[in-house]
Each structure stands twice: as structure tokens, then as C-alpha cells.
C-alpha positions as CSV (number, residue, x, y, z in Angstrom):
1,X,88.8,76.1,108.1
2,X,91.2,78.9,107.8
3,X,90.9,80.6,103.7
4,X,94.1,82.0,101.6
5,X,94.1,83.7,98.3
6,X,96.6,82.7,96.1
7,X,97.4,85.7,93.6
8,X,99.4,85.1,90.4
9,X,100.9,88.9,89.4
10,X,101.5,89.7,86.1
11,X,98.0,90.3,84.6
12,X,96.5,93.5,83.3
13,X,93.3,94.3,84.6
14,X,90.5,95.8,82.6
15,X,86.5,96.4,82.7
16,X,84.2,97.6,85.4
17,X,83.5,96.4,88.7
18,X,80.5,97.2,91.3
19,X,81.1,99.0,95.0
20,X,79.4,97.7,97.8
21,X,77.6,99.8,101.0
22,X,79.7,101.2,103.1
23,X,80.3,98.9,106.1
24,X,81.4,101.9,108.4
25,X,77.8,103.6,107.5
26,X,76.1,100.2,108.1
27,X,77.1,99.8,111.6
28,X,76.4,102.6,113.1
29,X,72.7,102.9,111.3
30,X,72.3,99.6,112.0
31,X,73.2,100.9,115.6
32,X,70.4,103.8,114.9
33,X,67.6,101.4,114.7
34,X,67.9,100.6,118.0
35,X,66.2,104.4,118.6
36,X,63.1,103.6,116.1
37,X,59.7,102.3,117.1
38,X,59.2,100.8,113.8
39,X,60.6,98.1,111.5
40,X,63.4,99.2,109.3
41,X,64.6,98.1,105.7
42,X,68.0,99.2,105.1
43,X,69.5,98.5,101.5
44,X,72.9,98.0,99.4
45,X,74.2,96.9,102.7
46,X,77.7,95.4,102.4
47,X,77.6,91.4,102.6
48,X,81.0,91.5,105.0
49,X,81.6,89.9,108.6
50,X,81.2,92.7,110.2
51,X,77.9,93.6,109.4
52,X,76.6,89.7,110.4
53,X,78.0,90.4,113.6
54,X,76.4,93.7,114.5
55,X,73.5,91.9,113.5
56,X,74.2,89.1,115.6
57,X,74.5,91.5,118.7
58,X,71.1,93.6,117.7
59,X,69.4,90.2,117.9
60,X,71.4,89.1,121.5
61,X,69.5,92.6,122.9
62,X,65.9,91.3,121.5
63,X,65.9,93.1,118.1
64,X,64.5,90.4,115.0
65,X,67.1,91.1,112.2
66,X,66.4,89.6,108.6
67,X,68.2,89.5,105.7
68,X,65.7,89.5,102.7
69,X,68.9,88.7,100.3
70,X,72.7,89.6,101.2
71,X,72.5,93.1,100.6
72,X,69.1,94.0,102.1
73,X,68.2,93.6,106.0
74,X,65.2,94.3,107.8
75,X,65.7,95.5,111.7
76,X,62.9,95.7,114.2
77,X,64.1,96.7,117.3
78,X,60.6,97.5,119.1
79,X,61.2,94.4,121.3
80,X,64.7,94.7,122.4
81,X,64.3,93.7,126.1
82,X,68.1,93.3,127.0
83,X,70.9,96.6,127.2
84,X,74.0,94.2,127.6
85,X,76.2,94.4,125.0
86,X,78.5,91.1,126.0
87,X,82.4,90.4,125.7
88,X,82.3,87.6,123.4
89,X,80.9,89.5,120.4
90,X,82.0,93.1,121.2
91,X,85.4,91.5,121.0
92,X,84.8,90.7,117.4
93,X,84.3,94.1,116.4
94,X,85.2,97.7,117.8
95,X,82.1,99.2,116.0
96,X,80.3,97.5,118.8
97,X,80.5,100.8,120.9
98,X,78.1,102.4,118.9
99,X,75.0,100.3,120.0
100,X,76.2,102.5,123.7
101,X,74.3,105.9,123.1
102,X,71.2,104.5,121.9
103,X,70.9,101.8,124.5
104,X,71.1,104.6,126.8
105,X,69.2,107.1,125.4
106,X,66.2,104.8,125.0
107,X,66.3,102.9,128.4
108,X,68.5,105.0,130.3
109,X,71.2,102.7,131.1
110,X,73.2,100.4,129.8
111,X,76.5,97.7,130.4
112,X,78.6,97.3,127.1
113,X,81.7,95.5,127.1
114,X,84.9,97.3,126.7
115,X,86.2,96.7,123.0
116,X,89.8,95.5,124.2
117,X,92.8,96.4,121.7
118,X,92.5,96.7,118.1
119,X,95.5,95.9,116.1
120,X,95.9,99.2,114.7
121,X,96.3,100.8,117.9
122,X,94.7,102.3,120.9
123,X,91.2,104.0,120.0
124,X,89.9,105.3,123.5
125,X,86.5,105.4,124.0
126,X,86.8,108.3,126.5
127,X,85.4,110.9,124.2
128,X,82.2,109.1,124.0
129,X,82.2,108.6,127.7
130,X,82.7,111.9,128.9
131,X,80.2,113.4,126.2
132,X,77.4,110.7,127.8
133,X,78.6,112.6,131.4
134,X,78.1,115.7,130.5
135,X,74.4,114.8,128.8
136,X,73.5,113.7,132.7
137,X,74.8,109.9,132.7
138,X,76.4,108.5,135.4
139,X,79.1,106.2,134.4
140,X,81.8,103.3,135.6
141,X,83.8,101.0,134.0
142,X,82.8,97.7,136.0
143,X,84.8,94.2,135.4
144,X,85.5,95.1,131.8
145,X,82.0,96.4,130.8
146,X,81.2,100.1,131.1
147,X,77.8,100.5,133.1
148,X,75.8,103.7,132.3
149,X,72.9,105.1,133.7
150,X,70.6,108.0,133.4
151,X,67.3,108.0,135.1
152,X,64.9,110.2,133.4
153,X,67.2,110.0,130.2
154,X,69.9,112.2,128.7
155,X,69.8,115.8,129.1
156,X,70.6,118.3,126.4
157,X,74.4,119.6,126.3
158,X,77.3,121.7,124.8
159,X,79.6,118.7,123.7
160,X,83.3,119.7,122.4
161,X,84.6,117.0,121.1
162,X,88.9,117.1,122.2
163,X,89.7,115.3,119.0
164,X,87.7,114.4,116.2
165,X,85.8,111.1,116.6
166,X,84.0,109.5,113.7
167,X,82.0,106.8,116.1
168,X,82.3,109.6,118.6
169,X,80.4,111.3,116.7
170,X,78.3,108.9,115.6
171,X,77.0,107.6,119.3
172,X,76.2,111.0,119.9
173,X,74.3,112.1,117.6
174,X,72.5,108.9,117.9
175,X,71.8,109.5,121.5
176,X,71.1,113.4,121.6
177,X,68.3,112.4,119.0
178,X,66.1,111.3,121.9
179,X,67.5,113.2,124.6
180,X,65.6,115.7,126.6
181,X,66.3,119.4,125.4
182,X,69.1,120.6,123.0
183,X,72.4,119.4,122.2
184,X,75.5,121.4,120.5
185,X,78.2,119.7,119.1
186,X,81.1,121.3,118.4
187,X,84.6,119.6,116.7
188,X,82.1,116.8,115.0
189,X,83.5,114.6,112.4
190,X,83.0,115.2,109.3
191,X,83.1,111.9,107.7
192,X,79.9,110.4,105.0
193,X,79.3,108.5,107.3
194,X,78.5,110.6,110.1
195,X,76.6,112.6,107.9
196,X,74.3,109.9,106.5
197,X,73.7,109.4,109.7
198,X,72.6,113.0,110.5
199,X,70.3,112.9,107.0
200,X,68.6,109.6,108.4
201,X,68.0,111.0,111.7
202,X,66.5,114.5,110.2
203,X,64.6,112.6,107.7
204,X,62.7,110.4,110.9
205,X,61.7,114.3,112.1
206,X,64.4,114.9,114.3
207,X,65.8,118.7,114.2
208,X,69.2,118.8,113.4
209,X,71.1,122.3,111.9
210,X,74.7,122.2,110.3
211,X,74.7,118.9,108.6
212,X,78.1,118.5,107.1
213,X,79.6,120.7,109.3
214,X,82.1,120.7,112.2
215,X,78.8,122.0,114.6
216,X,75.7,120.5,115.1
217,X,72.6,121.7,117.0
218,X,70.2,118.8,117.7
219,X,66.4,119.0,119.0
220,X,65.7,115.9,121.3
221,X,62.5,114.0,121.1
222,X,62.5,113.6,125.1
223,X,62.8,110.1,124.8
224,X,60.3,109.1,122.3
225,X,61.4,106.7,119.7
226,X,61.4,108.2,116.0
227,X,59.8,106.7,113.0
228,X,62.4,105.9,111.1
229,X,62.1,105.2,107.1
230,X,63.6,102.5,104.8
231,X,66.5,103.6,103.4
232,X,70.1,103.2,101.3
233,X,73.5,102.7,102.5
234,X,76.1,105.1,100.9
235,X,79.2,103.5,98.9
236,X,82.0,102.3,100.4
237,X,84.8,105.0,99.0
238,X,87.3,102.6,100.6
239,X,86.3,99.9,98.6
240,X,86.6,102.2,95.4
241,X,89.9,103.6,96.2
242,X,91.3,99.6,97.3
243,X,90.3,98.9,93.3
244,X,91.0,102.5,92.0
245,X,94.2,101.2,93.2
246,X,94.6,97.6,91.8
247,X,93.9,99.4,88.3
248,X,96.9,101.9,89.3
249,X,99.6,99.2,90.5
250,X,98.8,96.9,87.3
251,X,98.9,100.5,85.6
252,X,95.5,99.4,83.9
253,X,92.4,101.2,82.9
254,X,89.5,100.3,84.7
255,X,86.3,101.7,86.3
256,X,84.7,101.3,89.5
257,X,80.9,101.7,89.6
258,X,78.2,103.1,92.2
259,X,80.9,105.2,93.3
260,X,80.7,108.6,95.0
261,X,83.7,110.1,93.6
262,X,82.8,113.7,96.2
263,X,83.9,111.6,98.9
264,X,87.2,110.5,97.2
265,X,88.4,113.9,96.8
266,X,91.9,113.7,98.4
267,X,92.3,110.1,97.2
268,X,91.4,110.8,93.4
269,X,93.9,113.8,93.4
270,X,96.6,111.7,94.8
271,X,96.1,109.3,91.9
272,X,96.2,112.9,89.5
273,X,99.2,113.3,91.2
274,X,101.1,110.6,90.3
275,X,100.2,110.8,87.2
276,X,96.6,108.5,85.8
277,X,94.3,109.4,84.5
278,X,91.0,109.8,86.7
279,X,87.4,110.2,84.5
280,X,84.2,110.9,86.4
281,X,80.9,110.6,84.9
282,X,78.2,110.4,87.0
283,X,78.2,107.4,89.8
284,X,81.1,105.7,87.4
285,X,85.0,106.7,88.0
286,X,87.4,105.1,85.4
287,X,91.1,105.3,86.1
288,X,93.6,105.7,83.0
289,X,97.3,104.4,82.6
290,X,100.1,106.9,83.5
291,X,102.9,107.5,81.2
292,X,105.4,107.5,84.1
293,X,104.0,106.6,87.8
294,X,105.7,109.4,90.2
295,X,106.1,108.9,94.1
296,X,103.9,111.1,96.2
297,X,103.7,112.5,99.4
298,X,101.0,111.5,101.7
299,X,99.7,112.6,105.1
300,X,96.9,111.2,106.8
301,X,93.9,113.2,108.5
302,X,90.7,113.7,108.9
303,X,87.9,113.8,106.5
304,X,88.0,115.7,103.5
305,X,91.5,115.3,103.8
306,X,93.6,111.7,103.1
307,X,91.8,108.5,104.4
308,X,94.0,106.6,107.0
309,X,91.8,103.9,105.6
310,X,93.5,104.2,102.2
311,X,97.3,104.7,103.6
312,X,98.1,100.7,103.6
313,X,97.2,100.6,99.8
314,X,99.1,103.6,98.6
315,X,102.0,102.3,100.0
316,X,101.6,99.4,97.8
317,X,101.4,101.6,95.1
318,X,104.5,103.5,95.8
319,X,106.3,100.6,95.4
320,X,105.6,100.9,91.2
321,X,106.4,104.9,91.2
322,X,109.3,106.1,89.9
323,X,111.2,107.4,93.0
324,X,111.0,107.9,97.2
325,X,107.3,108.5,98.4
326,X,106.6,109.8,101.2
327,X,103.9,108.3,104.0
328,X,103.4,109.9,107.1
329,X,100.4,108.5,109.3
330,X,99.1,111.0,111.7
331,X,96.1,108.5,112.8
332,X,97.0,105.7,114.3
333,X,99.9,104.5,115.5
334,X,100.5,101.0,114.6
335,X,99.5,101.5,110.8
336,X,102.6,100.0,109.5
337,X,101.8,96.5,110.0
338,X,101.9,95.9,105.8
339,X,105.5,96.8,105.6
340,X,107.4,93.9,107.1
341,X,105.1,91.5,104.9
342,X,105.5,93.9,101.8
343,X,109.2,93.4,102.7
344,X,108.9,89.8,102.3
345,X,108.0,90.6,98.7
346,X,111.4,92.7,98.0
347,X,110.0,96.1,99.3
348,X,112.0,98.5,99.9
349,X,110.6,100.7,102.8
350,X,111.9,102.4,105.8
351,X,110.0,103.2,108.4
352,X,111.0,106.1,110.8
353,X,108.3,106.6,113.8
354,X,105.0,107.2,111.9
355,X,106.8,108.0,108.5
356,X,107.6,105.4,105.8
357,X,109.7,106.1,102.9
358,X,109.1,103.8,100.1
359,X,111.5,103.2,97.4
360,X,109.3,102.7,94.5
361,X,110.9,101.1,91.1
362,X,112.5,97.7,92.3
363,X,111.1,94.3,91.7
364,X,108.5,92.6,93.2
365,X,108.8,89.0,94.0
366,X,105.9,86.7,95.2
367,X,106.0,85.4,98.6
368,X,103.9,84.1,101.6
369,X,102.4,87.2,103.2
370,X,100.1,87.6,106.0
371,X,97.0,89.8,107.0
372,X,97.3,91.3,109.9
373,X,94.5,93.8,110.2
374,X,91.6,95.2,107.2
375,X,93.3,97.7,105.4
376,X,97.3,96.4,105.6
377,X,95.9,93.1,104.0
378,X,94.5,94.5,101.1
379,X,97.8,96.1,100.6
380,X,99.4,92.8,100.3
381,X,97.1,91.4,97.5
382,X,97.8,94.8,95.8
383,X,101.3,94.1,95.8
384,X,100.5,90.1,94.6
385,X,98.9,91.4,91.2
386,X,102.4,92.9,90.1
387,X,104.6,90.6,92.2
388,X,106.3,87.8,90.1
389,X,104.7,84.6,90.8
390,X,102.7,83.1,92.8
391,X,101.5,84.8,96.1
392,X,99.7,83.7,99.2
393,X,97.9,85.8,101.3
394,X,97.2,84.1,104.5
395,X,94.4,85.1,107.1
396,X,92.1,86.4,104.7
397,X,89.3,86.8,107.2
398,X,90.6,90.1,108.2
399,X,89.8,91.1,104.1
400,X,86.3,89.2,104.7
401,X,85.4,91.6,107.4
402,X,85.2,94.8,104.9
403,X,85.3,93.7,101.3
404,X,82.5,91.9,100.0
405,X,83.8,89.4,97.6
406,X,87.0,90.2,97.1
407,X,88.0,87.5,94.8
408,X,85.5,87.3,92.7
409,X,85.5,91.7,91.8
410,X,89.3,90.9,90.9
411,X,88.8,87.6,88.7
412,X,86.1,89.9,86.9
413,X,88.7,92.6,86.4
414,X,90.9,90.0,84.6
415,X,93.4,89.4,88.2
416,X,94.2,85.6,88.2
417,X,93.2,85.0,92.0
418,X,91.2,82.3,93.6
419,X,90.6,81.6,97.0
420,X,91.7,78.4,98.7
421,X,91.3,76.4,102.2
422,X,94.4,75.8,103.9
């Protein structure tokens, strides 16, 4: 039974709405677990696909994973007896790569599945690979499934990363934590994420210096599993910029709650930027009407810099500013997937290699649209809220794998949404 939601535009939005966990620092401490001895609690996890099938392939290794309610799960990984990560559900879900460095580090070896294509491009796992080789693993890529080994366990390294990773980093770290001697990491992402993950780790007694930084130096337990404590999941600043951004294109005040507005930096200064209004007051960021919405100029990078993750929406918005924006995407290389169902909708954008230039101002029209990957889909209910008419945004499940009810955040900001089976 395949879901749609059919948006009618034309509403103001107002009032306050809650952020989830972030999914992208669920998975990989969900991964993490994998390295602990004990049973683990982990809370405000994020009630999205995704996270139901990492849990799904924790339990296909021998881990018992429980959900107390939707947003609290309880991991105990001391009996995982099996270190294949299989096709079928690594398929589902890139992030599945991460359960690679612990599998390893703890039984020294390893077969997971190659993730196959994302739609958003090519996303080599070399850079884990060859970090795993130079910690002492042997490693071949065997009838789709990469088969690691290292008898005795990982040894200690100096790691430069050739490009900056965020899961890269991620399965690293994870598997120096219980390697044998010391690790340096140099070029490390510096994503929330990855530093959550570094805090959790430190926090179970492992040594770890420059947290937050580009370098890391990381004191291996020699193998020993850590005892790892219950703890939160950070927000999901994705989540809070996709809304931020539903109150900008309606050009309506709202606020977004259990927010971390430090890791929103670049994003909040776009909105300034264009002109809203952006309050902060503790954990709760409000976003105010502009007098006149002006086009911007983004570029993609790294963290702290613009979120790839946040491009799809912003070009949604751009289509309300007053002028050309701007959007060159530095990340990936099939980011554009929104625009030829934006176009659908009367937008005006051309796309020259991995710029787009939107031409903000026209009118929006409602129209059939379809999701093609996470982010580009929430671009297209964006545009539904201002669009006239009546939209439907078919494929939704991509939406369902990182927002946790979607709908029901927007009906409570006053969108008139619902979700229906086709």
C-alpha cells in the first residue's frame, strides 16, 4: 500500500512544533553498541524507517533490540553471534556500512554487503576501506560483499582521510576505540554527529583528544568491549531547518523546539540573509516574517559550513524571493533531482552542471510531484504549502525514512495536509 500526501497551499502557518533525534546520529550509535559489553538505552531516538532497519540488521547479527516506546530503544549486543551484514537489508539503507568497523574491531573480521547506488550519487566506501588496511585488515570485495579480516584485531594507525567522510569518520572512530595501540586521525569530519559519537565513546572510558576537531588521537582498549552508558540522541538540525523553512516559504512566524540552533549556524544566517527574522532563546528558535524575501547565494560544504542536506529545501524557497538565487552543490552530484518535479509546479530553474539558478517571484501552481530521494522530497511539499491548489506528493516513503511524522508537525502548524493510500 503505496502513501501520498495531498497538500492544499495557501495557508499561513503559525505555533510551535517539536524536533525529533537525529536519524544520522542514531545510526551510527546504534552501530556503536555493537563495541559494548553491556545493554544500552538510547533516547529521543527518531521514530523514522531508517532507524527500524538498522535495528532490524543489529538483531539479524544476534543483538536483542527493544523499543520501550517509539522514541526509546534498548540494544544489547553481548550475544551477537553472526558478522554478516546481508544484501537484502543493506540495500535498504547506505548507513548500513557503519556496522563494518565495529564488527571488525570486535571479532576481527567481517562480510558486509556492498551498499549498491544511492540515488543521490556515488558515495565510495573506499576511504573506509583503506583506513581498515592501514589499521592491519586484510580486505576483498567478494561477490558483492566486502570480506575483512584481522587476526589479532586492529592495530593502531596514522589515518588521513583524502576527503572528508562523515560515516568515514564515523566507522573509524568506532573501530580505533577497541583497536590495539593508538590511532591519529587527521582530515576528520566535523559533523554533530561525529562528535556525539566521540563524547559517547569518551564517556564509556575510551581516550580520545581533539573532540570537535579536524584531528583526533584515540587510545584503543586492545579489544576489550567498553561499558557503554544510556544516553540521548542530539536533534535532528535537518529536521529544524526543513520547518524553519516551511515557516519561511509561507512567510509565517513560527518556532521549532528542542532545537540546537549551534549546529544551524550557516543555515540560520542564510534565512538572516534573505531577510526573516531568526529569534533564539534557549533550545527554542522562532523564525519571523520578512518584509521582502531576497534570493541568496548558496554553496554547499562541509560542516560548519551549508548542509548539502538542506540544499533541496532552499531551493524551494528561492522560488518565493524576490530575484535569481544562486545554488551551487559541491556534494554530490545528482542533487538536483527536485527540480524537474518543482518544474511541474511552474518553477522556474535552470540547471547548469552542479549550479541551479532559480528565478524566484513567479506563481506556483499545484501539480502531481514525485519523491525521488529524502531531502528533494521534502522540497516538493515545501513548494505544495504555497502552490495553488491541490498537490500530491507521491512516494512518500522516501519522507518516512527521515522525518518522523511529517504530516501531523505540519497539520499542527496550521498546513492543510493529510496523508492518503493510493
Amino acid at each position: 500500500m503505496m502513501h501520498f500526501l495531498r497538500i492544499k497551499g495557501g495557508a499561513k502557518l503559525s505555533g510551535e512544533v517539536g524536533i525529533s533525534g537525529a536519524k544520522n546520529a542514531a545510526l551510527p550509535l546504534m552501530a556503536l553498541t555493537l563495541i559494548s559489553k553491556n545493554r544500552v538505552t538510547i533516547r529521543n531516538i527518531p521514530n523514522v524507517a531508517d532507524i527500524k532497519t538498522m535495528a532490524q540488521l543489529l538483531r539479524n547479527l544476534g543483538a536483542s533490540c527493544e523499543f520501550a516506546n517509539e522514541n526509546s530503544l534498548t540494544i544489547d549486543a553481548s550475544g551477537v553471534n553472526s558478522t554478516t551484514a546481508t544484501y537484502d537489508i543493506v540495500r535498504k539503507m547506505r548507513a548500513s556500512i557503519l556496522v563494518l568497523g565495529p564488527l571488525l574491531a570486535r571479532f576481527g573480521r567481517c562480510e558486509v554487503s556492498l551498499p549498491g547506488g544511492c540515488a543521490i550519487g556515488q558515495r565510495p566506501i573506499d576511504l573506509h576501506l583503506s583506513a581498515l588496511e592501514k589499521m592491519g585488515a586484510n580486505i576483498e570485495i567478494k561477490q558483492g560483499y566486502v570480506v575483512a579480516t584481522a587476526e589479532g584485531g586492529l592495530k593502531g594507525a596514522n589515518i588521513v582521510f583524502d576527503k572528508v567522510t562523515v560515516t568515514g569518520s564515523e566507522n573509524i572512530v568506532t573501530a580505533a576505540a577497541l583497536a590495539h595501540g593508538t590511532t591519529r586521525l587527521l582530515n576528520v569530519a566535523l559533523e554533530p554527529e561525529v562528535v556525539q559519537v566521540c563524547e559517547i565513546l569518551a564517556a564509556a572510558g575510551v581516550k580520545i583528544e581533539g573532540i570537535g576537531t579536524s584531528e583526533l588521537t584515540i587510545e584503543g582498549s586492545g579489544g576489550k568491549l567498553l561499558k557503554i552508558s544510556d544516553f540521548e540522541v542530539i536533534p535532528d538540525r535537518i529536521e529544524a531547518a526543513t520547518y524553519l523553512c516551511a515557516g519561511a516559504i509561507t512567510n509565517s512566524k513560527i518556532s521549532v523546539t528542542g532545537a540546537n540552533a549551534k549546529h544551524l549556524t550557516a543555515v540560520l544566517a542564510k534565512f538572516e540573509e534573505m531577510g526573516f527574522g531568526i529569534r533564539i532563546s534557549g533550545d527554542k528558535i522562532t523564525i519571523l516574517p520578512a518584509e521582502k524575501i531576497r534570493p541568496c547565494e548558496i554553496v554547499t560544504t562541509e560542516y560548519p559550513g551549508f548542509p548539502t542536506d538542506a540544499q533541496a529545501q532552499f531551493t524551494a524557497l528561492s522560488l518565493v524571493a524576490n530575484g535569481v538565487s544562486t545554488i551551487d552543490e559541491r556534494l554530490f552530484e545528482n542533487r538536483f533531482m527536485h527540480v524537474s518535479e518543482l518544474a511541474r509546479m511552474g518553477a522556474d530553474i535552470r540547471l547548469n552542471g552542479h549550479i541551479a539558478s532559480v528565478q524566484g517571484g513567479g506563481e506556483l501552481n499545484a501539480a502531481d510531484v514525485m519523491a525521488t530521494d529524502l531531502r528533494a522530497s521534502s522540497a516538493l511539499v515545501l513548494a505544495a504549502l504555497v502552490a495553488k491548489g491541490v498537490s500530491r506528493v507521491h512516494r512518500i516513503y522516501h519522507l518516512d525514512r527521515g522525518y518522523e511524522n511529517l504530516e501531523i508537525k505540519l497539520k499542527a502548524l496550521g498546513a492543510d495536509v493529510e496523508r492518503l493510500e493510493e
